[in-house]
N, C-alpha and C positions, 0 to 999 in steps of 0.2 A: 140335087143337094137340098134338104130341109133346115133352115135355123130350128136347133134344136136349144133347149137348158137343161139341166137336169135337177130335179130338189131334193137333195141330202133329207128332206123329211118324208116324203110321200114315197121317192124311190120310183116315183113315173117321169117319163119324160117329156116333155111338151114344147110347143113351138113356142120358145122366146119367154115362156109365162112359166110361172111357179104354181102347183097346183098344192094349196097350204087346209090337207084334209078336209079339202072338198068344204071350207070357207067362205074364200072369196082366190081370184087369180091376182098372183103381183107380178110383176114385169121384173123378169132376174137381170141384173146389170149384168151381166155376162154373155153373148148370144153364142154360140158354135155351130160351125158348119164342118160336117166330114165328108171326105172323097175319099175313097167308093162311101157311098151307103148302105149301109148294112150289112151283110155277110158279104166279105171281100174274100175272094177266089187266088190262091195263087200254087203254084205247082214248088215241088220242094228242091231247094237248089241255085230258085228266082230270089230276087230283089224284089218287095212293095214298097211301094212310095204310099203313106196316108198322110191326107194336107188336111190339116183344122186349120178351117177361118176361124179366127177369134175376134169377137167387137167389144168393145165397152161399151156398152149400151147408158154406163152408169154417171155421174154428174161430176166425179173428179177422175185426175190421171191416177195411173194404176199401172205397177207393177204386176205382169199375169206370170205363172209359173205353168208351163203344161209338161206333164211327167206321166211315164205309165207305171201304173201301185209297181212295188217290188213285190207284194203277193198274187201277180200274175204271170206265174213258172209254167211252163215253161219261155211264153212268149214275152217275158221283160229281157232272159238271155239273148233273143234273136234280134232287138233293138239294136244297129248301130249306136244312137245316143239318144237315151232314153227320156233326155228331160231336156226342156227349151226356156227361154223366157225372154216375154214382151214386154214393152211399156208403150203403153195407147193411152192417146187425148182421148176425154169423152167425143163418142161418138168417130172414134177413128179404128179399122179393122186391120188385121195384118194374118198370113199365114204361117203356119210353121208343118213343116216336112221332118216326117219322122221316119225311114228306113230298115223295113225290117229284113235281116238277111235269112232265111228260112233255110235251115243244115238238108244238106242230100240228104242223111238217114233220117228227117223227122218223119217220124208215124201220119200217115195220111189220117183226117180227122178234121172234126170240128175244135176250134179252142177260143173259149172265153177270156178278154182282157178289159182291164178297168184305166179309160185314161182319166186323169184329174186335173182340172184345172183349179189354181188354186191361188189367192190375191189375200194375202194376210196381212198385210201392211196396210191395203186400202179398201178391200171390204171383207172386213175381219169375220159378221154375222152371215152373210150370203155364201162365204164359201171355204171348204172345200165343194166343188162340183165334180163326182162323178160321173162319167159317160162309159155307159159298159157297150162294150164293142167287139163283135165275131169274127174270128178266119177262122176259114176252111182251106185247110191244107189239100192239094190233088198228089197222087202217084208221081213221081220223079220220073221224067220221058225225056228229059234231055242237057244237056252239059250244064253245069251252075254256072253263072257268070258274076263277077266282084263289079259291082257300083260304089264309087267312091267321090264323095261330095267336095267340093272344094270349102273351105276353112278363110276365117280371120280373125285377127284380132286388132287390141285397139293401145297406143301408147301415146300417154300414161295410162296405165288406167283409173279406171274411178268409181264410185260407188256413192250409193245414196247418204252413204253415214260419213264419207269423206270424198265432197264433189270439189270439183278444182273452181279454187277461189279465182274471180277475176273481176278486176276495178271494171268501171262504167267504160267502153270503148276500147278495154281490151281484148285482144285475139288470143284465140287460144288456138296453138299446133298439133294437130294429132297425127300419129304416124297410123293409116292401117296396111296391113301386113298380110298379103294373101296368100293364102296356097293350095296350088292347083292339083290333087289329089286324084286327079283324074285321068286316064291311058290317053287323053286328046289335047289339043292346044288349043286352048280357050281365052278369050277374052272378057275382063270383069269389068262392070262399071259401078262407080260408088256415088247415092245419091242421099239424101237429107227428107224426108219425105213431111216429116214436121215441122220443118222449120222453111222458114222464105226465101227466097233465092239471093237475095243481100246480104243474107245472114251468113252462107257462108262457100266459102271457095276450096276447090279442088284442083288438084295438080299433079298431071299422071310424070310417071319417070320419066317420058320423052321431053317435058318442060314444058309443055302445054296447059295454060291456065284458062278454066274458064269457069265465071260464077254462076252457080245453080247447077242443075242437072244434066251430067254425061248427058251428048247424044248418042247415037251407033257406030260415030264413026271415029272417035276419039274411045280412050279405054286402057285398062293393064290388059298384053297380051304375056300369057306365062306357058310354056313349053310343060308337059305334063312332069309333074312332081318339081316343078320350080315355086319358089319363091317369092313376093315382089312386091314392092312398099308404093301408097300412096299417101300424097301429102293433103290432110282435110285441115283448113282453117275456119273455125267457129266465131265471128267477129258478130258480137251483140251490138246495136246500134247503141250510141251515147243514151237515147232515150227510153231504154230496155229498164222497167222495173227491175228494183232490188228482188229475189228471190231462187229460189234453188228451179232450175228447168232440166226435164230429162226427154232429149230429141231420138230418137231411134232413129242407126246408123244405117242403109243398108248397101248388100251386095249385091249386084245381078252379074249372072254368068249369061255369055252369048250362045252358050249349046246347049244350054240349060235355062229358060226365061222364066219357068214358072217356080225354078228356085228360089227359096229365101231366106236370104241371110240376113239376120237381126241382131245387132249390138245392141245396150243405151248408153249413150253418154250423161256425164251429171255433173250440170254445173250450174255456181253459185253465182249470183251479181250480185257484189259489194253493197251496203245501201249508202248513199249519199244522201246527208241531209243540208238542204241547203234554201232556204225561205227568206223570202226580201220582203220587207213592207214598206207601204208609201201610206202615209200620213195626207189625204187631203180638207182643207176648209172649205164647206160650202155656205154656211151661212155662219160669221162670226159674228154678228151683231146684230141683238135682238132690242124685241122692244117688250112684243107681250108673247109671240110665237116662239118654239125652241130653237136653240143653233144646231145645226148640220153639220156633222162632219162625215169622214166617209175613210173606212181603212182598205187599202189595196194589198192584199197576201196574193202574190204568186210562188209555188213549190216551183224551184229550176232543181230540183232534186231528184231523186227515184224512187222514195218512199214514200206511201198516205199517211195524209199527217190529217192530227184533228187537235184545233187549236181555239182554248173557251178564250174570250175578251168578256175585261171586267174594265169598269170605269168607276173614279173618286175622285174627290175633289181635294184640293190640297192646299187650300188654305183652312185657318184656325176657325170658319164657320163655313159649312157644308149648306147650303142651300137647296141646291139641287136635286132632280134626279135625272137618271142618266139609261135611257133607251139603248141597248142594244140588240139589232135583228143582220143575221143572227145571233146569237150568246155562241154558242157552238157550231165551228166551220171543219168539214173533211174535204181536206183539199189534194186531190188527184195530182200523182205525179207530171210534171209539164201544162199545169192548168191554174186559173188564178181563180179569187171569190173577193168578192167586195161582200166589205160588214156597215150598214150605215150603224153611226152614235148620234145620237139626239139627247141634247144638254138644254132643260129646262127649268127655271128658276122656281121653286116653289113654294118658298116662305118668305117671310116679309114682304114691303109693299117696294114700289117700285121707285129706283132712286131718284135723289132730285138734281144731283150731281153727275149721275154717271156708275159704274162699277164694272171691274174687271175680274171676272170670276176664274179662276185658276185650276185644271183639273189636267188628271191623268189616266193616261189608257195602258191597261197592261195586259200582255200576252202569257196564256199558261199552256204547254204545249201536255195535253192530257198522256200519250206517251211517255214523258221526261226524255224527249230527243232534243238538242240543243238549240236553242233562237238566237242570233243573231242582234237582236234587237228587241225586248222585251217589255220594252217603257216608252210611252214617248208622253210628251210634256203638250199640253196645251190649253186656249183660252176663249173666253167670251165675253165682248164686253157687253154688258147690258145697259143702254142708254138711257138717259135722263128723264124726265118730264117734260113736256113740253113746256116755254116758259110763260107762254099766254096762262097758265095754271098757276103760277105765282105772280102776275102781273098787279093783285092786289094786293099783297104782303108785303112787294116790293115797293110798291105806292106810298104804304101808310109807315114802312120802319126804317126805309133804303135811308133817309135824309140821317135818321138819332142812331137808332138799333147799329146797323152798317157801321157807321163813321165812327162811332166810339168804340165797337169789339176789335175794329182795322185797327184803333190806335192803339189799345192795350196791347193787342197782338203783336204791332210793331214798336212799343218801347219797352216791353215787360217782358212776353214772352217767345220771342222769336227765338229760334238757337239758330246758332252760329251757323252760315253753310260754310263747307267743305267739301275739299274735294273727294273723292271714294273710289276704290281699286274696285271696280266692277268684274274683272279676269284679269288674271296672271297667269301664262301657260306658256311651255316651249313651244314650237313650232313641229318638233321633232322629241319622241322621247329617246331616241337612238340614234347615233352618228357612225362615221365611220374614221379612223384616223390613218385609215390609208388613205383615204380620197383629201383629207386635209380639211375635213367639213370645222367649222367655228360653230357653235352653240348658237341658235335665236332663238328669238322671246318674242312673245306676242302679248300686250294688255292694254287696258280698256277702262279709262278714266274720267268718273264724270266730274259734270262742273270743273274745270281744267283751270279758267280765271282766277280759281281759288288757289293754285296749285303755283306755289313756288320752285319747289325742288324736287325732282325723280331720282334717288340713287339706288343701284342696282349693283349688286355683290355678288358673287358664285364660292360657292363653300364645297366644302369635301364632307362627308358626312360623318368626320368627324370633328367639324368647327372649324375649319385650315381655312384660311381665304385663298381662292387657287383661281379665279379671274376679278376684274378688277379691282376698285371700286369704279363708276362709273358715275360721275354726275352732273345731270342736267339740270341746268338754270331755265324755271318759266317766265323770271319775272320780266324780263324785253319781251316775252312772245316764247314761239315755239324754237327748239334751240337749232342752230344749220343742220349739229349731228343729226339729227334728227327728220330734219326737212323730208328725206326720202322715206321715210319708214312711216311718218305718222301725218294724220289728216286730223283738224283738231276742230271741232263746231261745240255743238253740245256735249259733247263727249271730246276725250283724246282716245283716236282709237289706231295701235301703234302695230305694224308687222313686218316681222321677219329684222329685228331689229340685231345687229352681230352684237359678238361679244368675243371676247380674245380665247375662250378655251377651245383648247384643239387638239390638246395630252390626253393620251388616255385618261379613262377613269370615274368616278360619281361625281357629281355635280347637284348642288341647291339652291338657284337663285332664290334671292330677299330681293323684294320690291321695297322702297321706304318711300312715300307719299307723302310730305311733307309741306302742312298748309300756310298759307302767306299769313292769317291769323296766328299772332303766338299761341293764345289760346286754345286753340284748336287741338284735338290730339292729331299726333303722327300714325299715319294707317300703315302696317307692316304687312305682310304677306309673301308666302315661299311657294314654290313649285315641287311639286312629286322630285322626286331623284331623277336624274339624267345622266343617260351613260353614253359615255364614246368609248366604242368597242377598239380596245391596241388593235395596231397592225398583227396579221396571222405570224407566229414564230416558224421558222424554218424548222420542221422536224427529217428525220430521217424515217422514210415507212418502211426500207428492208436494205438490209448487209446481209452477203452471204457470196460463197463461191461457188464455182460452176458445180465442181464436184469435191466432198470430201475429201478424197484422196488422191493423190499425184504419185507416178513414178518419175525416177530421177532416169534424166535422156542428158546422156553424156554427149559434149555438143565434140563436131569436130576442130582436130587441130587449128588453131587460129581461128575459132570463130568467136568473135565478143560477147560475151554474156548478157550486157545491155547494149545492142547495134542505135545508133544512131536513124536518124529520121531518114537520112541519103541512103541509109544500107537497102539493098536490092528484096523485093516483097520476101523473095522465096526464103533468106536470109533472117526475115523480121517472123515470119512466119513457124521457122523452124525455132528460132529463140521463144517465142511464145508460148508454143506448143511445151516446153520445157520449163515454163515457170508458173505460179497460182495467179488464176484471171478472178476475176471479181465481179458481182454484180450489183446496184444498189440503186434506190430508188428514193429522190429529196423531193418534200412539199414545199410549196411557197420558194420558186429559186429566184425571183428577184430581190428575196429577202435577203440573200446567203450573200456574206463578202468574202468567204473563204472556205474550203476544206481540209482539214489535214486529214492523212492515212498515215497510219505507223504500224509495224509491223512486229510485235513482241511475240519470247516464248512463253511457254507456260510460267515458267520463274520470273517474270517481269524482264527479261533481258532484251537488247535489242536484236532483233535479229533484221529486220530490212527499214533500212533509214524513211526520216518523215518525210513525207512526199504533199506539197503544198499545192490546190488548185483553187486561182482567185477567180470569182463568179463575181464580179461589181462589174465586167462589162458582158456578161453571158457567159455562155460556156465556151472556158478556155480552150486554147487554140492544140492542147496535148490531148484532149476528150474529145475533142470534134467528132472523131470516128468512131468512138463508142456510147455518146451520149446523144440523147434526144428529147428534147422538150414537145410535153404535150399540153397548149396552153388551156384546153376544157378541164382539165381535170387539178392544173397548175402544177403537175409533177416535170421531175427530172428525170429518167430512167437512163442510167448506165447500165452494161450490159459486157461483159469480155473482156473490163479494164486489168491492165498487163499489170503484173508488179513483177519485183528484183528478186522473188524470191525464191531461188532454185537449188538451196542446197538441200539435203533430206535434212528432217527433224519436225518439230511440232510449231504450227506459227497459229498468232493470234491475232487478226488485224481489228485493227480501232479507229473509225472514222465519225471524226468532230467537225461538228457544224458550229461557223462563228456569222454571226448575224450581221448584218448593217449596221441596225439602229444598237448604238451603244453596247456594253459589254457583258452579257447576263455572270450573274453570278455562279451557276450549273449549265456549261456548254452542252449543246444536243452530243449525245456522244453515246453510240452503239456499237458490239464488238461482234466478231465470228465466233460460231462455232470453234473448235481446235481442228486446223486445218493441218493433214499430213502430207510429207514427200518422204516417199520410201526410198530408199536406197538402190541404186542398180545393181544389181548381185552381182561382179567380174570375179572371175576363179582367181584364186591364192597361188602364187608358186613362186620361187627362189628362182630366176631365170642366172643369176652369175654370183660366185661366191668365191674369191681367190684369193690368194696369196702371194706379192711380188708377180702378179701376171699371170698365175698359171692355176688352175683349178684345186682348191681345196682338198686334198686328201684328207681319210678321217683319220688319220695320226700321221705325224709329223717329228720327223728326230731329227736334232740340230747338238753340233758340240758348242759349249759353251766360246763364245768368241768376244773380245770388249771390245774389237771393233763394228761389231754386229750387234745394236741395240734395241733396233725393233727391225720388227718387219711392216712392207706395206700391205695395209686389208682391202679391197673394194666390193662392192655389193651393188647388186641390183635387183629389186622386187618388184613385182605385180601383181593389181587387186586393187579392190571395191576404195573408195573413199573413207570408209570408218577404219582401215586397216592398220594396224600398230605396228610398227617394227622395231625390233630391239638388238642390240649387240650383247651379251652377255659377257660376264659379270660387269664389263667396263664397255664403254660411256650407258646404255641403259637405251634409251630410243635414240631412232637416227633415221634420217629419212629414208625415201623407199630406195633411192641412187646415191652411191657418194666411197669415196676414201678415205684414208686416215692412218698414219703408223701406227702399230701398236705394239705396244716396249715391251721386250720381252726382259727374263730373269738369267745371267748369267752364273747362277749356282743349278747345280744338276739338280732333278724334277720335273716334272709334268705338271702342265693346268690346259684349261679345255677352253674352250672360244665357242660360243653359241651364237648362229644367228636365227632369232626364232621369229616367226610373222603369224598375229593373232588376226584374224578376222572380224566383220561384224558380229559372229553369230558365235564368238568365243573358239572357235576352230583354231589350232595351230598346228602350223610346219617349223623344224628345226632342221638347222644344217650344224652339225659341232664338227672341232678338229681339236683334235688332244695333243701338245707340241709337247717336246717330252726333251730335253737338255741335258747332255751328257757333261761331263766332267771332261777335259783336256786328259789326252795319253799322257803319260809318261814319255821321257824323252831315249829315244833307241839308244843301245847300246855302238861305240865305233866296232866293227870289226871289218880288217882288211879285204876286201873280196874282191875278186877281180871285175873289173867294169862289164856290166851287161850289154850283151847289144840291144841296138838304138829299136828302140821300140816306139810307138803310139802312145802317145798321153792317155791314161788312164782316164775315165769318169771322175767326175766329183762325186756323184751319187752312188751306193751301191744297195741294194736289198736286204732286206732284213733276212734276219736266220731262217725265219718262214718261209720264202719262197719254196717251192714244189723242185723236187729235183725233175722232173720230167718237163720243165719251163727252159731248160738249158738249149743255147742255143736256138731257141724260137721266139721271138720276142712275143707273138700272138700269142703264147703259153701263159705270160707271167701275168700276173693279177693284174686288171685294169686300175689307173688313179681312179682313189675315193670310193675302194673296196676295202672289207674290211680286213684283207688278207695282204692289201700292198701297205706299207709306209714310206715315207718320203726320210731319206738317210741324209744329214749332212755333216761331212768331216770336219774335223778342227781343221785349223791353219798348221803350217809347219811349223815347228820348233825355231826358231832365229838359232842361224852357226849349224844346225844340225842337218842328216840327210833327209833327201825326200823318201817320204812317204811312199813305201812299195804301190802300185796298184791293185786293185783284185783280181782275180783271172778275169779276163777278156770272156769268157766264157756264159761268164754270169748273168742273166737277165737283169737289167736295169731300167725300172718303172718311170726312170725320170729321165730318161734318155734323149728324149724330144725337147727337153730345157737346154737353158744356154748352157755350154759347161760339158755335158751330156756325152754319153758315149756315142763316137759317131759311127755311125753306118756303113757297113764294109761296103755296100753297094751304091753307095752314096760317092761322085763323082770328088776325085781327091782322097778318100778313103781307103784305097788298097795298099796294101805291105811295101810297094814299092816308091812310095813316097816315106817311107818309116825315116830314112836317112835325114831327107831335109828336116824332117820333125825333130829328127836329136840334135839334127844344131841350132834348132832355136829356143830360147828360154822357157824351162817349166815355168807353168803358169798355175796358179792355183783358183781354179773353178769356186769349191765350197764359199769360200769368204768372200771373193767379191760376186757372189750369185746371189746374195743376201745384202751386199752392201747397196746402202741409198742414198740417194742420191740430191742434191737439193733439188726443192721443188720451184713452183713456177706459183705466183698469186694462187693463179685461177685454178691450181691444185693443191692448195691448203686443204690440210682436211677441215672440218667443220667444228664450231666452237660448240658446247652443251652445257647447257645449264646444269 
């Protein structure tokens, strides 16, 4: 194998060097190695394997693309996969295996191909690199055989233009995913080859963890054409510079070791900026030399930072000048620099008193990435003369000069001392008013012997007084309130002094400084705004039910719609399942003194009553089982909670949250979606429809009778819960079971009786009977005839003219009740004084034979001819009218009242 380059200009190829028209030689950042070299031999039918070592020979990382031209036909078709790509640190190599399957019929021959390696993103002028490369195809002499590589990939995935973002010390998870493409059972191992074995960890499926690099005996074992995920964790150390890194992933198979499988991964680290400095004095006081200071910049951050120091002086006469070495500092991530400042006095002469020179040091971060601290305040005193130096002036003026400017000075012009608020400031600009914290103050007063009265007021920002006044007497001394807070010498200097506010809300304290001189002014002074933040309000983060829609589960006989806590699980269970569960999640629950749930339609109506739960001692003892407090995150979470509501129709529930602390004027309060329960379809039908006890025929003939004024109806129906049932034309609805007379007309005519039952879905069944009222006969003529023998009581009822003459004598023949071919017959009563009423022949099919009254059955014991005798000596009876006559009722068979 020869390191070879190739130069897209000259078109020669040379070891490792560019030959730039015979110029000079440059060193091509790309080296290549091929296996076989040179004309590669393979028979047609075979599998080639060609391996390019690729290096980056060149001074950044690089994406490499290795691909063969699409303009080398035929042999780009006989490519498995024709194009790879690397990512290599300088000076790091890696292989790529390119597979060519060579077709039984290819034409035995030589054939030229062109591979390219190709880096456009990172050496845009050096390359495309062409490598032109020979096979020689041989005569086909024996079976072809399929070589098939094993595969992976990588999730997430990522890309240079969108690498996965991760803070300082976080781990990133990657799933690789292999697949073993291969007719053998193979074992993969996955290693990191760039990156350090701290960096990062692997964890095959058997649960086996270990940091750095598979050895041989751990690994994915995958059965050919299987599947199989490994777990790669990328953990950058805290101290990993900010920037984008691309580590190459790889694969080793154990029946294949000189294969190479190459991903890259691309990932970003967050930059942290984050820079401390210290401020130290080394020489504050001069005489004729400069003072010393010294600044300490340590980065505990992840980015290079380059940070200029400037220094001025800050009083109204600049003296000075000011050394800084160096002006300009880049300070390496995890690494510190010291900047010395050197403050030298350089105009005027040197004092005779003394002098404190005033200056500041300022930091400019030349980036404009954030500081921390970009001021600091500092000083020099420059010391006196010596006074052996005026030991003569002092001599000749101390006695006059001295003694008369002391005195002017002390009866003319001295001003009044006072006291002076040197700082005012809270201790805190933020409270909290769940913890019950009280507002302090901290300030710092000089000459204090001056200082008669301190009052201290807390304002609202807009002028409200909202904590005290507050005031303290200096003139016995320092006041007791006080004793603990304040230390009083030259100064009063006071801390952490309370103050009564503890209500939510802004806050301004006023200092008032008040001097024991009347004359004197009063020194005032306020603090920034101060906030105590309310306690967190109880909100509700989510209402909602398990599921939109519910079907209706008709419970059984006797069992309670809402069971009691003693009812048996299976019981509580089953009622559950058949009404709307709930789920809902409260912030802040030691805030919450109560919930209500109400249960409305769409139209504001109530459809399941309010349901109260009091949270002032936790979660009540009816939620226990469905609620659970999580206190990291200070939620409530219910889950399953049962309600009443199990009829169909549409519900709307509404859960309000009432607070502890007093009574807001808009309660938290969130509603559901429109929650359904459908109906359980149960089939319609008419199970009993009668008349006086006996089944509804669909017409019915009755002679008019006034002791006969109604008849009794009963009914009974079945179906779905939305079902209507009606009685027609009179009473109008009536329940699904029930009785009732209904008064008939005794003038001849007909009217009809409906009983009709509409369902959910508008569906109806009807049952009608058309009662049809005949007029009273006329009264028979007497005529003498001689007495008939004693025969059998005729029927009351007899058939209509309709009956079928071939029904005679068969009773099975005659039309069944509540056909439309039978009607139900009823005679008048006799005449009063008059004879009875002939019977009809005995012959006659009678539909209503089975009634009381009824003609009875010859075969029917007591029924035959030879009981006829005792039947004639006992009184005719008349069936018709009292087969209709009613009866008084009993309470508990009133019929029903209707509106």
């Amino acid at each position: 194998m020869v390191m070879q380059g190739y130069s897209p200009k000259s078109g020669q190829i040379v070891n490792g060097f560019e030959d730039n028209n015979g110029d000079r030689l440059m060193i091509r950042p790309i080296g290549i190695i091929l296996n076989p070299a040179g004309v590669a031999l393979v028979t047609a039918g075979e599998v080639l394997e060609l391996t390019a070592t690729i290096t980056n020979q060149g001074s950044v990382s690089a994406i490499i693309d290795v691909f063969i031209a699409e303009t080398s036909q035929p042999v780009h078709q006989w490519f498995i996969c024709p194009r790879e790509r690397l990512a290599l640190s300088p000076g790091q190599a890696s292989e790529v295996v390119f597979q060519v399957q060579i077709p039984v019929d290819a034409i035995p021959g030589t054939y030229d191909y062109t591979l390219v390696i190709d880096a456009p993103q990172h050496y845009p002028e050096e390359t495309p690199i062409d490598q032109k490369v020979r096979l020689q195809v041989m005569p086909f002499i024996q079976e072809a055989r399929t070589v098939s590589d094993p595969t992976f990939t990588l999730q997430p995935p990522t890309s240079s233009v969108s690498p996965a973002l991760l803070q300082p010390g976080q781990p990133l998870e990657l799933q690789v995913t292999v697949h073993n493409r291969s007719d053998r059972v193979d074992r993969f191992f996955l290693t990191c080859p760039d990156l350090e074995s701290r960096w990062f960890t692997i964890i095959y499926p058997e649960g086996f963890q270990q940091a750095g690099m598979a050895i041989a005996s751990e690994g994915l074992e995958l059965n050919p054409g299987d599947i199989g995920q490994i777990l790669l964790f990328i953990s950058p150390p805290p101290d990993t510079w900010a920037g984008v890194y691309a580590p190459t992933i790889r694969v080793y198979s154990a029946n294949n070791p000189n294969l190479a499988l190459l991903d890259v991964v691309y990932l970003q680290i967050a930059p942290l900026h984050l820079v401390t400095v210290e401020l130290l004095s080394l020489v504050a006081k001069i005489k004729r030399e400069a003072g010393l200071f010294e600044l300490r910049l340590s980065n505990q951050g992840n980015v290079i930072r380059e940070i200029a120091i400037h220094a001025k002086g800050t009083d109204e006469e600049d003296i000075c000048t000011y050394t800084i070495t160096p002006p300009v500092v880049r300070i390496l991530p995890g690494t510190s620099v010291t900047v010395g400042v050197s403050v030298k006095p350089t105009k005027g002469w040197r004092p005779f008193f003394g002098r404190m020179i005033n200056f500041s040091i300022e930091l400019e971060d030349l980036q404009q990435f954030p500081l921390i601290n970009d001021r600091f305040q500092a000083s020099v005193f420059w010391e006196p003369r010596p006074w052996w130096q005026f030991l003569p002036i002092v001599i000749l003026m101390s006695a006059s000069v001295a003694a008369l400017i002391f005195l002017i000075w002390w009866l003319l012009t001295r001003p009044p001392v006072r006291a002076q608020v040197m700082q005012f400031s809270p201790e805190s600009n933020s409270y909290q008013e769940l913890n019950n914290e009280a507002i302090r103050l901290n300030w710092t007063i000089s000459n204090p012997n001056h200082l008669k009265t301190v009052t201290v007021v807390g304002f609202s920002p807009d002028g409200r007084v909202r904590s005290g006044p507050f005031i303290y007497e200096f003139t016995p001394g320092l006041p007791n309130a006080l004793d603990r807070f304040c230390t009083q010498g030259e100064q009063l200097i006071c801390r952490n002094v309370w103050t009564d506010a503890r209500e939510a809300g802004d806050y301004v304290f006023e200092l008032s400084a008040i001097p024991i001189n009347p004359k004197a002014e009063t020194q005032t002074i306020r603090t920034n705004p101060i906030r105590i933040l309310p306690v967190p309000e109880p909100k509700i983060e989510e209402l909602s039910s398990t599921q939109p829609v519910y079907q209706e589960r008709l419970l059984p006989p006797g069992t309670p719609a809402n069971p009691p806590q003693s009812t048996p699980r299976a019981t509580q269970t089953a009622t559950q399942s058949n009404r709307i569960l709930l789920n809902w999640t409260l912030s802040n629950p030691d805030q919450i003194q109560q919930i209500n749930l109400l249960g409305l339609g769409p139209d504001g109506t109530v459809k399941s009553v309010e349901k109260r739960y009091n949270f002032a001692d936790g979660i009540p003892e009816e939620l226990r089982g469905f609620c659970s407090e999580n206190p990291a995150s200070r939620q409530v979470i219910c889950a399953n909670v049962s309600t009443d509501a199990i009829q169909p129709g549409d519900y709307i529930f509404h859960l309000t949250v009432i607070p502890k602390k007093g009574q807001q004027e808009q309660l938290e309060t969130r509603r559901t979606n429109t929650i359904k329960i459908l109906a359980q379809k149960i089939p319609t039908r008419i199970v009993e429809f009668t008349f006086n006890g006996q089944p509804a025929p669909p017409k019915l003939v009755r002679q008019a009778n006034p002791k006969q004024t109604s008849l009794m109806i009963s009914w009974k129906v079945e179906g779905g819960n939305g079902m209507k049932v009606e009685l027609l034309p009179a009473p109008g609805t009536v329940p699904r079971e029930g009785r009732m007379p209904y008064p008939v007309s005794q003038q001849a005519g007909s009217e009809t009786i409906t009983l009709q039952v509409t369902d959910e879905e508008g569906n109806q069944q009807q049952r009608s009977v058309i009662i049809e009222t005949l007029a009273p006969p006329p009264p028979p003529e007497i005529v003498e005839v001689p007495p008939p023998p004693a025969v059998e009581q005729a029927p009351a009822m007899v058939p209509t003219p309709g009956v079928a003459a071939g029904a005679e004598g068969n009773p099975a023949a005659a039309p069944a009740p509540g056909t439309p071919e039978a009607a139900l017959v009823i005679p008048a009563p006799p005449t009063p004084g008059g004879d009875a009423v002939a019977p009809p022949p005995g012959e006659l099919p009678v539909p209503g034979a089975n009634l009381p009254g009824g003609v009875v059955d010859p075969a029917a014991p007591g029924g035959t001819p030879d009981g006829a005798a005792d039947a004639a000596e006992e009184p005719v009876k008349e069936p018709g009218p009292k087969f209709f006559e009613t009866q008084p009722l009993a309470p508990a068979e009133l019929p029903p009242q209707f509106n």
